[in-house]
N, CA, C and O atoms as a GROMACS GRO file, in nm:
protein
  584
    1UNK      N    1   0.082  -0.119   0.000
    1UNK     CA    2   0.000   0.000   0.000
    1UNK      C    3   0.087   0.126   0.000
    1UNK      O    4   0.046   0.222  -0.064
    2UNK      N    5   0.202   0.135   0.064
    2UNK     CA    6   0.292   0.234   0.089
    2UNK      C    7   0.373   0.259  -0.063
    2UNK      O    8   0.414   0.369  -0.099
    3UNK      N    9   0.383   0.160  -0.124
    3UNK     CA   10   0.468   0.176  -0.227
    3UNK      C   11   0.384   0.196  -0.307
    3UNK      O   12   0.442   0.236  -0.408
    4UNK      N   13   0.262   0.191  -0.327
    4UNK     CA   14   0.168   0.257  -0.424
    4UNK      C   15   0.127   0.408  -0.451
    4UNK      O   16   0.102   0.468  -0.556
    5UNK      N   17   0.128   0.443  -0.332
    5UNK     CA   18   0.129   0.637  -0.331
    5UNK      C   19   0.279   0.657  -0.332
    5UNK      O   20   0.297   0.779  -0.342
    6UNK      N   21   0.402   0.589  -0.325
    6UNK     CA   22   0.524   0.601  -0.410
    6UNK      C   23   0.526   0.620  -0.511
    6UNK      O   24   0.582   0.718  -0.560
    7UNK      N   25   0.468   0.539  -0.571
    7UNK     CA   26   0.453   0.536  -0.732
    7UNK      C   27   0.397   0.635  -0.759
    7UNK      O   28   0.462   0.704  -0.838
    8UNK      N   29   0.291   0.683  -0.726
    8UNK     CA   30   0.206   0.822  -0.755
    8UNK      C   31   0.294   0.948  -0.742
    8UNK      O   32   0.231   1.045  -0.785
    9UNK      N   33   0.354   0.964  -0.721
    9UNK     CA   34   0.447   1.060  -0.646
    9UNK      C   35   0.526   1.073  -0.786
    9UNK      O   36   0.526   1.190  -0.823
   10UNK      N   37   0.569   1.015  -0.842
   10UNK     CA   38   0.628   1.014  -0.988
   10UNK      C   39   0.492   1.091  -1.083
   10UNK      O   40   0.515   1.197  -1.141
   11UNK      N   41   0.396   1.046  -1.089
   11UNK     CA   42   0.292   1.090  -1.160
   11UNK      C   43   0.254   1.270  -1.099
   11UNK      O   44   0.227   1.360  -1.180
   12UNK      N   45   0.258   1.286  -0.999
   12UNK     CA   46   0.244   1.456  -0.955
   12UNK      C   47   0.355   1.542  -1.009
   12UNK      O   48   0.362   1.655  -1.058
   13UNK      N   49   0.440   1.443  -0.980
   13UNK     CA   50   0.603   1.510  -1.037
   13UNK      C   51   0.596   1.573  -1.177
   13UNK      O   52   0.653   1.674  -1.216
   14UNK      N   53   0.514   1.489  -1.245
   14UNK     CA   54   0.550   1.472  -1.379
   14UNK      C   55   0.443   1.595  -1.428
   14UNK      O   56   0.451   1.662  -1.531
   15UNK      N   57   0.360   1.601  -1.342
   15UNK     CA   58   0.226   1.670  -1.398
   15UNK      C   59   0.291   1.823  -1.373
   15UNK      O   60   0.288   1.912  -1.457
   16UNK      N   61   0.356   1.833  -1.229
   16UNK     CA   62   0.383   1.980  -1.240
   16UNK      C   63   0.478   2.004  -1.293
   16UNK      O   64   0.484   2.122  -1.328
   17UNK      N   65   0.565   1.943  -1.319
   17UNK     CA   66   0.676   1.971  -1.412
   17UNK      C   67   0.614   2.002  -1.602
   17UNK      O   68   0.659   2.086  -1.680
   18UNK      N   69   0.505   1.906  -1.626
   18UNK     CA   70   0.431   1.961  -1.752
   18UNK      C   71   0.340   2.073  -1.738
   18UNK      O   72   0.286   2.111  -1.842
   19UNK      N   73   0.308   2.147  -1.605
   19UNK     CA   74   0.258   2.237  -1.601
   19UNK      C   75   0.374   2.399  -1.562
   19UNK      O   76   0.342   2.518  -1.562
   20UNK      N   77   0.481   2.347  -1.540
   20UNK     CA   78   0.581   2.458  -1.510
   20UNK      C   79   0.603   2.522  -1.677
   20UNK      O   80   0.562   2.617  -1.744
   21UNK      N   81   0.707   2.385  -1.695
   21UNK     CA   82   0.764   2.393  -1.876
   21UNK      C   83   0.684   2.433  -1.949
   21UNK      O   84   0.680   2.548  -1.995
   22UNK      N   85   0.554   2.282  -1.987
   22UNK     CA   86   0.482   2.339  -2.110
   22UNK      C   87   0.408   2.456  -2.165
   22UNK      O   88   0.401   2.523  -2.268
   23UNK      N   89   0.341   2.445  -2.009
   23UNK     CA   90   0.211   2.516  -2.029
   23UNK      C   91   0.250   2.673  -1.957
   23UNK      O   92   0.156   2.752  -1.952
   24UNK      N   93   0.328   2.701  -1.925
   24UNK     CA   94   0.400   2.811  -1.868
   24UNK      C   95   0.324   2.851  -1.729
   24UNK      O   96   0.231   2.931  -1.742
   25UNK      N   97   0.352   2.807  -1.605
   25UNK     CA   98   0.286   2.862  -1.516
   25UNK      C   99   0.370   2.926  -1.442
   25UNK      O  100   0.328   3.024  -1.382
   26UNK      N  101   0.500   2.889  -1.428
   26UNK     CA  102   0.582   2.978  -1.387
   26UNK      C  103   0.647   3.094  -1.509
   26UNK      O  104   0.765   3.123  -1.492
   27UNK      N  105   0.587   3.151  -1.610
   27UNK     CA  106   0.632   3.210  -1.693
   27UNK      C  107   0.549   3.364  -1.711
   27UNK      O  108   0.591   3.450  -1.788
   28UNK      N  109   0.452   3.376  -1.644
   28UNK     CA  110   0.381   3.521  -1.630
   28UNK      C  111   0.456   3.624  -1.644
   28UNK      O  112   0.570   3.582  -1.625
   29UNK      N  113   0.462   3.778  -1.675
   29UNK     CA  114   0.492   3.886  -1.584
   29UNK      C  115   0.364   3.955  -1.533
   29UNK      O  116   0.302   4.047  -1.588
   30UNK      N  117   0.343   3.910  -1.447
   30UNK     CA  118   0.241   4.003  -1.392
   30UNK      C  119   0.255   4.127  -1.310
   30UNK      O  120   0.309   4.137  -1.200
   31UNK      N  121   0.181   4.248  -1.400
   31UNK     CA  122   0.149   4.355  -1.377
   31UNK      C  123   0.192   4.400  -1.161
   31UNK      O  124   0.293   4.440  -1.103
   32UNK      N  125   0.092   4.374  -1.127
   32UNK     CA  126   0.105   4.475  -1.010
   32UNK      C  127   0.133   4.298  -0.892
   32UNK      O  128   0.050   4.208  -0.888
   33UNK      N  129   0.233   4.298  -0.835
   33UNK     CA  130   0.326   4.226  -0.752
   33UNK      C  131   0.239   4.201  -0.612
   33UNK      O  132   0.260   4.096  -0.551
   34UNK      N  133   0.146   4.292  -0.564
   34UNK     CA  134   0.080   4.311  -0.417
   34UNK      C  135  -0.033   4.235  -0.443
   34UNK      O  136  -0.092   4.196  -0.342
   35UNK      N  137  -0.093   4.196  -0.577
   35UNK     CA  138  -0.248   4.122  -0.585
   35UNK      C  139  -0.239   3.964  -0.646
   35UNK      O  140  -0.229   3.921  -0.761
   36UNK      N  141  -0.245   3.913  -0.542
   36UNK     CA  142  -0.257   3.798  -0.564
   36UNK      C  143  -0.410   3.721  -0.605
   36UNK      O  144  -0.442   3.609  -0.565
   37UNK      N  145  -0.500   3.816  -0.702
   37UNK     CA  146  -0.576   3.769  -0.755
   37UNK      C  147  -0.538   3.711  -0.883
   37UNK      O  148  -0.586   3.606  -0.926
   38UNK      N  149  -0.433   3.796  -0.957
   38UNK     CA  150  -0.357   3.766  -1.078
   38UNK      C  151  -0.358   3.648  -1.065
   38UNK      O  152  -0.446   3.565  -1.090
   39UNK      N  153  -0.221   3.634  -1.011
   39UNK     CA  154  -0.140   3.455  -1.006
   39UNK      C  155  -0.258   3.378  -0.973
   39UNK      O  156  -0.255   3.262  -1.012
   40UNK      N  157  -0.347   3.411  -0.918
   40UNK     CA  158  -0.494   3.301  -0.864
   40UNK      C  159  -0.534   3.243  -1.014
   40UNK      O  160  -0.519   3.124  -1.044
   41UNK      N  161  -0.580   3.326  -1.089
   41UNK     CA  162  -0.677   3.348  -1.220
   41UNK      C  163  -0.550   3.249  -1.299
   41UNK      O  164  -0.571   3.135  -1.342
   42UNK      N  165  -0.414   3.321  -1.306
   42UNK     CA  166  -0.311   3.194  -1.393
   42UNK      C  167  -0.324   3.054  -1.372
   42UNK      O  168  -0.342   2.969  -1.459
   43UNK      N  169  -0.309   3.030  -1.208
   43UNK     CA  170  -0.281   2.925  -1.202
   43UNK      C  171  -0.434   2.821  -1.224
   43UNK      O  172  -0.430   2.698  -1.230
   44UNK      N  173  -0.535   2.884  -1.230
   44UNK     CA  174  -0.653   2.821  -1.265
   44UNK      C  175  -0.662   2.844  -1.402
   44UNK      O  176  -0.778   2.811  -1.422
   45UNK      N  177  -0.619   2.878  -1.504
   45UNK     CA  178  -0.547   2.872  -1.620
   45UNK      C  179  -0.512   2.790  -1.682
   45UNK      O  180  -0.563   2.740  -1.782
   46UNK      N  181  -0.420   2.767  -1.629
   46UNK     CA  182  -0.304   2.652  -1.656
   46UNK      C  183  -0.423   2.502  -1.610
   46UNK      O  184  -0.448   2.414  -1.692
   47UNK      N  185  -0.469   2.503  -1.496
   47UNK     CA  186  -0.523   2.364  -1.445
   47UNK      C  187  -0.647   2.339  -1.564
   47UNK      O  188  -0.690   2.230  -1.604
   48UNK      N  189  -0.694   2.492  -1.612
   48UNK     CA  190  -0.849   2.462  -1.739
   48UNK      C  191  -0.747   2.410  -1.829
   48UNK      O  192  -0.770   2.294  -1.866
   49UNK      N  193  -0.626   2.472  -1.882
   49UNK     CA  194  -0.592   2.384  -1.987
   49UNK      C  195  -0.528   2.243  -1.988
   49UNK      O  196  -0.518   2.166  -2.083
   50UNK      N  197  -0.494   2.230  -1.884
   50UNK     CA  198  -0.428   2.081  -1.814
   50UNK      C  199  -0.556   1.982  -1.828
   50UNK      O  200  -0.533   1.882  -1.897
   51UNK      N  201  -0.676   1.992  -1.781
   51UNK     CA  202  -0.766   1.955  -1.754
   51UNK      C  203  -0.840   1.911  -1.959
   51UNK      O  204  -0.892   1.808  -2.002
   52UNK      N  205  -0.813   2.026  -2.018
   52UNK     CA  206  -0.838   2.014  -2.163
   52UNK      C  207  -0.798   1.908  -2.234
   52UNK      O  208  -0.860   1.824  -2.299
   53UNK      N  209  -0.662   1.930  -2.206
   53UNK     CA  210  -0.534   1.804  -2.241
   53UNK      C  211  -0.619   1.671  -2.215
   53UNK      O  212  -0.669   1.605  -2.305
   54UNK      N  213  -0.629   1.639  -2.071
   54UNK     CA  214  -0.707   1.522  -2.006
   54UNK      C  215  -0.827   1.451  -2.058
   54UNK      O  216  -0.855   1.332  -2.046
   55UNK      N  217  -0.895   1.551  -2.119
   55UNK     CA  218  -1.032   1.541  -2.190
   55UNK      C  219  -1.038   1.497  -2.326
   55UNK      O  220  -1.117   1.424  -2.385
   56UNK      N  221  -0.902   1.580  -2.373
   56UNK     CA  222  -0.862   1.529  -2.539
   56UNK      C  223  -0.837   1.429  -2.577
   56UNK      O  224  -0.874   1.393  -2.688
   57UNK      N  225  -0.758   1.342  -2.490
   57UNK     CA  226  -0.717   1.210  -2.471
   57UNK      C  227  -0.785   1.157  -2.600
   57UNK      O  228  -0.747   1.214  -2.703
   58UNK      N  229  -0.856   1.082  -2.612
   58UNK     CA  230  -0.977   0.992  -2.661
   58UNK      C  231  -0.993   1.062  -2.765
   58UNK      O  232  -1.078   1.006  -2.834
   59UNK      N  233  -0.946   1.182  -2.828
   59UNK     CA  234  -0.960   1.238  -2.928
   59UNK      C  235  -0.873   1.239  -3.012
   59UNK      O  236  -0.902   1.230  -3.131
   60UNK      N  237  -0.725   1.251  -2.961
   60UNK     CA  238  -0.615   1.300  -3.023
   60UNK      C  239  -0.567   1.112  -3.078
   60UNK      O  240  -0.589   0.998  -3.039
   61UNK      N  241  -0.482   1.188  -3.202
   61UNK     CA  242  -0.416   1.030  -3.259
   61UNK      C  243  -0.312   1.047  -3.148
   61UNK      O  244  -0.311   1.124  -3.052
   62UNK      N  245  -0.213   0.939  -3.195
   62UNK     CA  246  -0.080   0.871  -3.151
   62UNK      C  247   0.029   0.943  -3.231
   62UNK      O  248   0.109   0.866  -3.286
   63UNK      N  249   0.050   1.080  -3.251
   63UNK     CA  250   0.147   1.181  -3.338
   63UNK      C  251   0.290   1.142  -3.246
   63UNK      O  252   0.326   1.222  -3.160
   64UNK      N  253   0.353   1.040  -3.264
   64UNK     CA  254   0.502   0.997  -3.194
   64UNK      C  255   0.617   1.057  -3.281
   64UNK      O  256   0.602   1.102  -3.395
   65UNK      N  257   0.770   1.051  -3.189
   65UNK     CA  258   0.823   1.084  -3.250
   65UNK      C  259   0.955   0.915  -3.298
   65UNK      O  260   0.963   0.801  -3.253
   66UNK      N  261   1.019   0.976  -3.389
   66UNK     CA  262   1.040   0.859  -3.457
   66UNK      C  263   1.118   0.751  -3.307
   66UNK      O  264   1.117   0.634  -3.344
   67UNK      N  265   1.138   0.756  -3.257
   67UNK     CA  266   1.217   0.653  -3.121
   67UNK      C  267   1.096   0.643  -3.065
   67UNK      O  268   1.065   0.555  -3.145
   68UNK      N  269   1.007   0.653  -3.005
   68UNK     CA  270   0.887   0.621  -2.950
   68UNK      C  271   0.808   0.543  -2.992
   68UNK      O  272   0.764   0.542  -3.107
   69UNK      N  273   0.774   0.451  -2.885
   69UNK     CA  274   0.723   0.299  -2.925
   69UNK      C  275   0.525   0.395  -2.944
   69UNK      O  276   0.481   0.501  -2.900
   70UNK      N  277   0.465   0.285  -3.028
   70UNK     CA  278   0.318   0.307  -3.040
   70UNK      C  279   0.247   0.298  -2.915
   70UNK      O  280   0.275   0.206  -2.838
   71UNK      N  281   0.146   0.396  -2.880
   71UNK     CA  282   0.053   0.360  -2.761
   71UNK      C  283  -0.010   0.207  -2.761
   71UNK      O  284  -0.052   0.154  -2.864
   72UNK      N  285  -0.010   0.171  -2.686
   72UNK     CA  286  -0.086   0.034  -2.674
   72UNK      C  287  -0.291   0.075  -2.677
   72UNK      O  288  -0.382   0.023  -2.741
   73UNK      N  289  -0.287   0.187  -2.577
   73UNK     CA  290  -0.443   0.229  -2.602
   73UNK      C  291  -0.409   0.343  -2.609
   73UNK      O  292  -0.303   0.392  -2.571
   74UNK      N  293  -0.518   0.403  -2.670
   74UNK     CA  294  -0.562   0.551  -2.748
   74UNK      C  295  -0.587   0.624  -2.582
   74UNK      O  296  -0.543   0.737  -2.558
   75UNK      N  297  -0.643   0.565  -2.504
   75UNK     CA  298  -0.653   0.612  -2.390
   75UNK      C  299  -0.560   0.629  -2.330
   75UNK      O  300  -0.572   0.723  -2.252
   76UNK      N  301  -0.454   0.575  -2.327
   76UNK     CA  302  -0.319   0.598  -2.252
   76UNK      C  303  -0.274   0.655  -2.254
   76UNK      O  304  -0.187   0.649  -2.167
   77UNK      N  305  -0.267   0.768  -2.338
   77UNK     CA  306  -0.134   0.856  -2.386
   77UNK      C  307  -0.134   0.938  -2.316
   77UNK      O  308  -0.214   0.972  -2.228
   78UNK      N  309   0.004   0.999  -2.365
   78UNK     CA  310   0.065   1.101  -2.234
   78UNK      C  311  -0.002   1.237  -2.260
   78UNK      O  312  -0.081   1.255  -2.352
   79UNK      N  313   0.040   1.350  -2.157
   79UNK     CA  314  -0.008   1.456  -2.237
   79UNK      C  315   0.037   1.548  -2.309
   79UNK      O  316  -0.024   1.637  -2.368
   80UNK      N  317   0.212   1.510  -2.299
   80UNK     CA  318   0.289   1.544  -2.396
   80UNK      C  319   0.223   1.452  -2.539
   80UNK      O  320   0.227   1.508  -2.649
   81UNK      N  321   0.192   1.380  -2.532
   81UNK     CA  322   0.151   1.323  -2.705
   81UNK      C  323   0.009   1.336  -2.747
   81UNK      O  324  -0.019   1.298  -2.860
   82UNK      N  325  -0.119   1.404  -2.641
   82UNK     CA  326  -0.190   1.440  -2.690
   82UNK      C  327  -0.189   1.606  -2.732
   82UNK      O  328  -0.262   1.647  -2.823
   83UNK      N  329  -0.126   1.667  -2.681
   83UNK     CA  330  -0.035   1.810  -2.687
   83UNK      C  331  -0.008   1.812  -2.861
   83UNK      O  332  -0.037   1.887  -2.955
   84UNK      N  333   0.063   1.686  -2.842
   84UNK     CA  334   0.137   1.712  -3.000
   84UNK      C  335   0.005   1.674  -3.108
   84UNK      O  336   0.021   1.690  -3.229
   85UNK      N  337  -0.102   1.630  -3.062
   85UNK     CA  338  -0.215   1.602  -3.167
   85UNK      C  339  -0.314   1.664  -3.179
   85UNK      O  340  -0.408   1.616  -3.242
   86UNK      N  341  -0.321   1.820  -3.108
   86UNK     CA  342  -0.387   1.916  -3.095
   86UNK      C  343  -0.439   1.946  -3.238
   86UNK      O  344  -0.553   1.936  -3.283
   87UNK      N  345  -0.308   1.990  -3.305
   87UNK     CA  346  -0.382   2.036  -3.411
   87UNK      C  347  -0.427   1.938  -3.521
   87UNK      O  348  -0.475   1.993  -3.620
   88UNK      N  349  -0.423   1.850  -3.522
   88UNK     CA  350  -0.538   1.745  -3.575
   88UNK      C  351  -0.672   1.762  -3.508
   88UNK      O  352  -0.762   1.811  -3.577
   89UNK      N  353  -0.704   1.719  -3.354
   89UNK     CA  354  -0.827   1.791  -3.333
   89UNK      C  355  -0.884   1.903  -3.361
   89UNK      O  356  -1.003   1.906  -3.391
   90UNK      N  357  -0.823   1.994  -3.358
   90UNK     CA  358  -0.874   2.157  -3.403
   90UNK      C  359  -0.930   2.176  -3.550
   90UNK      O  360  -1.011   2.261  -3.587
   91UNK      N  361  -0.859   2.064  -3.637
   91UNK     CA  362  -0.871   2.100  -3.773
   91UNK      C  363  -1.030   1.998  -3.826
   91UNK      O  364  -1.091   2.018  -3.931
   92UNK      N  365  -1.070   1.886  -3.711
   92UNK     CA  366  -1.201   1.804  -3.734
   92UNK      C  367  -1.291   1.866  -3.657
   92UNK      O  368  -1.406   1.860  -3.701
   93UNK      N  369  -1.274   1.932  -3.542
   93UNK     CA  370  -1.376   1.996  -3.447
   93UNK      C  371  -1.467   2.059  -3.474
   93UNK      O  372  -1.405   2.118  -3.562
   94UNK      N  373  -1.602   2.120  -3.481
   94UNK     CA  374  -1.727   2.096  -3.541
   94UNK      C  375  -1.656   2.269  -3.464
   94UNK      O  376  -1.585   2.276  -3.364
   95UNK      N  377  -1.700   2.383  -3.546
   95UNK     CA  378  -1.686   2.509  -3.513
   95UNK      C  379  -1.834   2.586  -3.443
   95UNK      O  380  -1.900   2.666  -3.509
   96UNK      N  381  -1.866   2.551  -3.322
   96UNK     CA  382  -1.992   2.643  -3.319
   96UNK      C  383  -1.996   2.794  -3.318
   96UNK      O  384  -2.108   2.845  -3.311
   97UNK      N  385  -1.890   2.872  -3.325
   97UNK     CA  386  -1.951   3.020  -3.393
   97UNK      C  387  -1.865   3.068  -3.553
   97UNK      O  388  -1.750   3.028  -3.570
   98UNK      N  389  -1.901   3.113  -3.609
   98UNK     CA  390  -1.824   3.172  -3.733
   98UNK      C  391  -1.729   3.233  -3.702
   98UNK      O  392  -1.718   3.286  -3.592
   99UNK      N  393  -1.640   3.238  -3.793
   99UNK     CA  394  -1.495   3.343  -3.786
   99UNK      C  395  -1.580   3.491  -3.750
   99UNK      O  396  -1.693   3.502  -3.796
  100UNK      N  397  -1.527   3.595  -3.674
  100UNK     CA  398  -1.558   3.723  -3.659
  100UNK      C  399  -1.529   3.819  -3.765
  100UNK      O  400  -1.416   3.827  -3.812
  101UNK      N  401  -1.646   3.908  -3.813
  101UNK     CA  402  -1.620   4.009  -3.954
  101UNK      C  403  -1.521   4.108  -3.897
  101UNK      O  404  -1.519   4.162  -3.786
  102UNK      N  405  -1.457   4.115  -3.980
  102UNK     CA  406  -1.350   4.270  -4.009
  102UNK      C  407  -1.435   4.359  -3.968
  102UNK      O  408  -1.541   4.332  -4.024
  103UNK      N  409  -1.448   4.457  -3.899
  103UNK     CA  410  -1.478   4.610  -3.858
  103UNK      C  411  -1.333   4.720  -3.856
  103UNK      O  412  -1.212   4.704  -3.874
  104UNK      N  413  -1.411   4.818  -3.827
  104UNK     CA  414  -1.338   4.933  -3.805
  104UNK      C  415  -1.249   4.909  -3.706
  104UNK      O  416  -1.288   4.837  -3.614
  105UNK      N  417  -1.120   4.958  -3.704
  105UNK     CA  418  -1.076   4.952  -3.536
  105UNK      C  419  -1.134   5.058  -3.445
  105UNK      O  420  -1.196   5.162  -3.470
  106UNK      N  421  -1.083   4.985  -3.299
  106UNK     CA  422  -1.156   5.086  -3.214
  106UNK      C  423  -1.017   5.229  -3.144
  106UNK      O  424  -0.895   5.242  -3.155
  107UNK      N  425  -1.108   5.291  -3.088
  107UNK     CA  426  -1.032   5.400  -3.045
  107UNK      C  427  -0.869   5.346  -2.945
  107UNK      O  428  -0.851   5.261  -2.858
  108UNK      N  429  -0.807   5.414  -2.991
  108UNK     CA  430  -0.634   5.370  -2.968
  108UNK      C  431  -0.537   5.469  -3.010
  108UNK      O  432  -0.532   5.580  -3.063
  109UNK      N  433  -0.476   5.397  -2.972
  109UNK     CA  434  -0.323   5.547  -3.012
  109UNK      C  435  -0.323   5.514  -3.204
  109UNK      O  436  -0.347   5.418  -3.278
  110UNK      N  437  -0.285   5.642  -3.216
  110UNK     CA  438  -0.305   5.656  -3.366
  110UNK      C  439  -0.208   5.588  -3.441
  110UNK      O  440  -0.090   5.589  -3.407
  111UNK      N  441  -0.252   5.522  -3.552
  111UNK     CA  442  -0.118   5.428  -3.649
  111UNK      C  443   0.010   5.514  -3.627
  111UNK      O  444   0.001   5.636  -3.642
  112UNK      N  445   0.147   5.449  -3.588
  112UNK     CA  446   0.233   5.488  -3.581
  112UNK      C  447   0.309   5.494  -3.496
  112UNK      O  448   0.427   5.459  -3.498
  113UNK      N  449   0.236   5.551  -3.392
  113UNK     CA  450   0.256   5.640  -3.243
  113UNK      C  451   0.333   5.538  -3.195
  113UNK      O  452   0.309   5.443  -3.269
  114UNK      N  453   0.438   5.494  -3.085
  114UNK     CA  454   0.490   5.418  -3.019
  114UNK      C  455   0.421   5.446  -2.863
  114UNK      O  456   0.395   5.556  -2.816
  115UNK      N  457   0.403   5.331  -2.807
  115UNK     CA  458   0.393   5.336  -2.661
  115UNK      C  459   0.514   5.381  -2.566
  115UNK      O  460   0.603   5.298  -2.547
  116UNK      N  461   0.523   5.519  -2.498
  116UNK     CA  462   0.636   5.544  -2.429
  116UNK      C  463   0.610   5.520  -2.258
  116UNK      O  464   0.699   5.552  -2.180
  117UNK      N  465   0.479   5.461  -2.209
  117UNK     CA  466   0.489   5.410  -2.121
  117UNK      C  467   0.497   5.240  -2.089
  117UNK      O  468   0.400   5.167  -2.071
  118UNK      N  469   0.602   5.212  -2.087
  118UNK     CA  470   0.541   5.025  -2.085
  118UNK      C  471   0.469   5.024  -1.933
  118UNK      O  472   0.474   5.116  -1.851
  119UNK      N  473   0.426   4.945  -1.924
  119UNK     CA  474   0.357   4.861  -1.802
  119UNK      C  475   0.479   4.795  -1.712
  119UNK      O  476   0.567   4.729  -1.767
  120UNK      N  477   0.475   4.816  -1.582
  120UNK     CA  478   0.550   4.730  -1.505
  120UNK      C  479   0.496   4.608  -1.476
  120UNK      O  480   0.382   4.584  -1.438
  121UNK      N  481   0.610   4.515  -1.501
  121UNK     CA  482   0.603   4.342  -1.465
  121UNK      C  483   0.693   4.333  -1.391
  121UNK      O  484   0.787   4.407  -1.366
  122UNK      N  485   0.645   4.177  -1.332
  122UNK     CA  486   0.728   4.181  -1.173
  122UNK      C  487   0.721   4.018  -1.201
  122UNK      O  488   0.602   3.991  -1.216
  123UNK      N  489   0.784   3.926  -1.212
  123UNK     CA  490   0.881   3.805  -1.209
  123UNK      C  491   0.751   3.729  -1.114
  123UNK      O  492   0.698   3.804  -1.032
  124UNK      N  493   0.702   3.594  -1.120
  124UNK     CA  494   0.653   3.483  -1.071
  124UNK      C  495   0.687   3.414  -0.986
  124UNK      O  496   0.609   3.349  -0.916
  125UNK      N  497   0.831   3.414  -0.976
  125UNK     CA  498   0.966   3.275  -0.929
  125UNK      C  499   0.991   3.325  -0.806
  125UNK      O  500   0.923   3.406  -0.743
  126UNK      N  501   1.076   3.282  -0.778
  126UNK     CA  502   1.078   3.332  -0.644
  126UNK      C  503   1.144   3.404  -0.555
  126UNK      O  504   1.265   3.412  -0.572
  127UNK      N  505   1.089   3.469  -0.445
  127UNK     CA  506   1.127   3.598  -0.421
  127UNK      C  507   1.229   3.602  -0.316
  127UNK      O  508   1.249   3.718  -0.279
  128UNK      N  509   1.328   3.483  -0.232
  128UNK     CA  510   1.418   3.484  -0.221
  128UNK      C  511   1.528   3.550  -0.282
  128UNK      O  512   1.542   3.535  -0.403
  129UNK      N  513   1.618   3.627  -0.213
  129UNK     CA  514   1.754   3.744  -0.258
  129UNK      C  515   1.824   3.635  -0.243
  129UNK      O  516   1.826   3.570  -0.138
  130UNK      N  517   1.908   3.597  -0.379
  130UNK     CA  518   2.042   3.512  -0.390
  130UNK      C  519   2.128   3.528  -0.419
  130UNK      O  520   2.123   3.614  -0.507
  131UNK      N  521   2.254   3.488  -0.394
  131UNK     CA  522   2.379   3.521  -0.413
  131UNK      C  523   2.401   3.551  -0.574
  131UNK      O  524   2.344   3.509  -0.675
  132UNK      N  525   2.507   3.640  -0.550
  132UNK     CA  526   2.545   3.634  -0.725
  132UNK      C  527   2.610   3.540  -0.817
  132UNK      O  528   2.621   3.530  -0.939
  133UNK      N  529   2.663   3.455  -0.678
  133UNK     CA  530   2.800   3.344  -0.710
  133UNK      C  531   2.833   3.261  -0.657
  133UNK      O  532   2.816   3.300  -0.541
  134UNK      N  533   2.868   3.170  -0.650
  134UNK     CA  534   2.898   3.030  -0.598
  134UNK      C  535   2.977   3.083  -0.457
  134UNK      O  536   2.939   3.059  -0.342
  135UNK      N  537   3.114   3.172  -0.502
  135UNK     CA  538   3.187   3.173  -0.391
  135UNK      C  539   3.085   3.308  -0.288
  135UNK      O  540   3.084   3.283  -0.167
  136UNK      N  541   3.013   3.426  -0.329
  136UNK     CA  542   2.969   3.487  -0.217
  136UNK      C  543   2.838   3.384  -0.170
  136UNK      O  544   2.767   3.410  -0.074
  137UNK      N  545   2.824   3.285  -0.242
  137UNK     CA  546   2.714   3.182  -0.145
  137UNK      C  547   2.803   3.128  -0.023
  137UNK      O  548   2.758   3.130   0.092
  138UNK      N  549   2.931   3.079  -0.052
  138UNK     CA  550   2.948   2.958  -0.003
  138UNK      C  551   3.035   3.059   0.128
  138UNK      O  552   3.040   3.004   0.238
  139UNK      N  553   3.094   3.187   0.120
  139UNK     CA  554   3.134   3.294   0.170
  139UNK      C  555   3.052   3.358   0.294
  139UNK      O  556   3.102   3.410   0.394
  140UNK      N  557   2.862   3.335   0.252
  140UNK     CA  558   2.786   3.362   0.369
  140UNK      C  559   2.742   3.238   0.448
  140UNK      O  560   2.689   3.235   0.559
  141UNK      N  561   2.772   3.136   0.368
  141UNK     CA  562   2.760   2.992   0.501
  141UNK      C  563   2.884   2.999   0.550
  141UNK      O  564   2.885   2.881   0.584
  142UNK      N  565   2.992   3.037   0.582
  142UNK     CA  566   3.134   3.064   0.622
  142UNK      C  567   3.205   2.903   0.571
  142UNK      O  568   3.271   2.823   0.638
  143UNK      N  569   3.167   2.897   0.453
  143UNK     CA  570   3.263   2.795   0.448
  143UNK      C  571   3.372   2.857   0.333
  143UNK      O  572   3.323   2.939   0.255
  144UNK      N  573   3.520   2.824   0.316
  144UNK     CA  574   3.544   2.827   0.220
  144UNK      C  575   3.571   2.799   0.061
  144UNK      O  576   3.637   2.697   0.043
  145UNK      N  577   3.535   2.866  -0.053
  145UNK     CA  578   3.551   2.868  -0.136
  145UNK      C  579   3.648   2.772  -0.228
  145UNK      O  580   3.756   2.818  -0.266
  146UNK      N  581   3.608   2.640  -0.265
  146UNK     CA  582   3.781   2.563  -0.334
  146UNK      C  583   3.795   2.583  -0.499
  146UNK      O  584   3.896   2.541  -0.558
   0.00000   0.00000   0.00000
C-alpha cells in the first residue's frame, strides 16, 4: 500500500513539471506584484488547460516521435503526445460560432505612435535574494571557497 502512493508521487512530479515547462505557469509577468488575484486566475489557467489536455485524450491520434514505441491504447497517452495532436483535433472539431467580420478599429493610439509608457512586470519565481556566485554563497555559510 505504501509503495503505491510512491509510485504516484512520480505521476504529480511529472504533472507539475508539464505544467511549469509546457504550459507556462511559472512564466507570467504580472502587472502589479501586491495582488494575488492575478497569479490566482493563472494558475486556474493553466489547471483549465491541463484539464483540456485530459479530456482530449480519446480524441487525439498517436502523433510519436520517430524513437517512440506506439501507444498500446488511445486512452493511454501522455499529455505530452496528446499536446502534439492538438492540431489534428482543431482541424475536425465541429466550429460552433463563425470566424468574426472585419470592422473598423476601435479608439487607440493613432497608427504609428509608439507606446512610451510600458507597463511594469514583476517576475513569478521566487522571491528569495540570492547570491550572485557560488563563492559569495558559499562565503555567507562561512565555508570556504575551493
Amino acid at each position: 500500500m505504501w509503495w503505491q502512493s510512491f509510485l504516484r508521487r512520480f505521476d504529480l512530479e511529472h504533472t507539475f513539471r508539464l505544467m511549469k515547462r509546457t504550459l507556462g505557469w511559472t512564466a507570467p509577468k504580472i502587472r502589479h506584484a501586491d495582488t494575488a488575484d492575478t497569479a490566482d486566475l493563472w494558475t486556474w489557467l493553466i489547471i483549465a488547460a491541463h484539464t483540456r489536455i485530459r479530456l482530449a485524450r480519446s480524441l487525439a491520434e498517436d502523433v510519436r516521435r520517430p524513437w517512440e514505441r506506439p501507444a498500446t491504447e488511445p486512452r493511454r497517452l501522455t499529455p505530452a503526445r496528446v499536446r502534439r495532436g492538438f492540431r489534428n483535433i482543431r482541424a475536425t472539431a465541429a466550429r460552433p460560432a463563425a470566424a468574426p467580420k472585419p470592422s473598423r478599429p476601435g479608439p487607440g493610439r493613432p497608427p504609428g505612435a509608439k507606446n512610451k509608457q510600458r507597463a511594469p512586470r514583476h517576475n513569478v519565481g521566487k522571491t528569495a535574494k540570492r547570491a550572485d556566485s557560488i563563492k559569495e554563497h558559499q562565503g555567507r555559510r562561512g565555508q570556504t571557497p575551493s
